[in-house]
N, C-alpha and C positions, 0 to 999 in steps of 0.2 A: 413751018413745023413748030406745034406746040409742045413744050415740055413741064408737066405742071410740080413743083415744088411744095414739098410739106417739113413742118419744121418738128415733126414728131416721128417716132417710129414707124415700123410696120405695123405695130397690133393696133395701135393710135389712131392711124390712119385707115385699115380697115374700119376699126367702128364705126371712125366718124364720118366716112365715105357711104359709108354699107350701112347705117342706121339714119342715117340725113336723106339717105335715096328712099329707103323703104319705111323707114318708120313702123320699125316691127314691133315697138311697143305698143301701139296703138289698137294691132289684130292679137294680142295675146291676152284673154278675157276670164280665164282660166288661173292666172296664178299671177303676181308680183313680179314673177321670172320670165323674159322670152328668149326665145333664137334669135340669132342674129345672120343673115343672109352669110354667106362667105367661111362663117366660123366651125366647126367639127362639132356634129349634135350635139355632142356632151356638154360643150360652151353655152353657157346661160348668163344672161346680163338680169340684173335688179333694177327696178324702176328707179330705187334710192339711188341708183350712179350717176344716174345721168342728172344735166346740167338743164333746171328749171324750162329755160327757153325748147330745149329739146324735149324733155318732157311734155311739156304741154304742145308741143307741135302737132298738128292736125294735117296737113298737107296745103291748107287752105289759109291759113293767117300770113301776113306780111315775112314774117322770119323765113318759116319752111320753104316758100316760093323764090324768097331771095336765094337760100342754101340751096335749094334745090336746082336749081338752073347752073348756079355755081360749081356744084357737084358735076352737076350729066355736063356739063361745058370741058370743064375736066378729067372726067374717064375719059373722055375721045380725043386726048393729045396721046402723040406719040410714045411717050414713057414718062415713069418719075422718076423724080428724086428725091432721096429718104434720108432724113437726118436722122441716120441710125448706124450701128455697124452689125452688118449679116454672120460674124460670128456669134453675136448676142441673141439674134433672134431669128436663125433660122428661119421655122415653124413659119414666122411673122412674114419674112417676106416670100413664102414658098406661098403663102396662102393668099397674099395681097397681088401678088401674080396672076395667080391663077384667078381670082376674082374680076382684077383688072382687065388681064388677056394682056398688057401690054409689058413690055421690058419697065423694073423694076431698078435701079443703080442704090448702093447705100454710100451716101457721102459724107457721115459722120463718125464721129460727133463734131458738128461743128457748136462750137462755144462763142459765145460774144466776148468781147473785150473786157475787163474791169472797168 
């Protein structure tokens, strides 16, 4: 049984789940702004957010393919776990659930040591 580990919250972790799979910046040709799979239509992501390598991801160059596999490898474990706390963000894991299908646990904040 796999259980895959993220060291960011639920909204965190949706994007970078749900935009490393689909790469929805890439079909939004139309404005600076796309949807992002998973998120309430009114949620709009800016291309200026995202982090160069993801930007320019194509589906096809060495990064995407790596993340990509890494991703779908990881939706198909049993559950996560979320360095978050679900009083904080609701919203974040009702919709990281439902995106996933799988049981979601928050087990934060975990903090490293000084």
């Amino acid at each position: 049984m796999n259980i895959a580990f993220t060291t960011t919250g639920a909204y965190g972790t949706l994007a970078y789940v749900s935009i490393g799979l689909n790469l929805p910046h890439r079909y939004s040709t139309d404005s600076e702004e796309f949807k992002v799979p998973g998120f309430p239509e009114s949620c709009r992501f800016h291309r200026s957010q995202l982090n160069p390598y993801v930007r320019d991801a194509d589906g096809t160059d060495i990064w995407s393919r790596y993340l990509q596999t890494q991703l779908s490898q990881s939706i198909e474990s049993f559950g996560w776990l979320c360095n978050s706390v679900e009083e904080i963000e609701p919203l974040g894991f009702d919709l990281l659930r439902k995106y996933l299908g799988v049981p979601v646990w928050s087990i934060g904040p975990l903090i490293p040591l000084a």
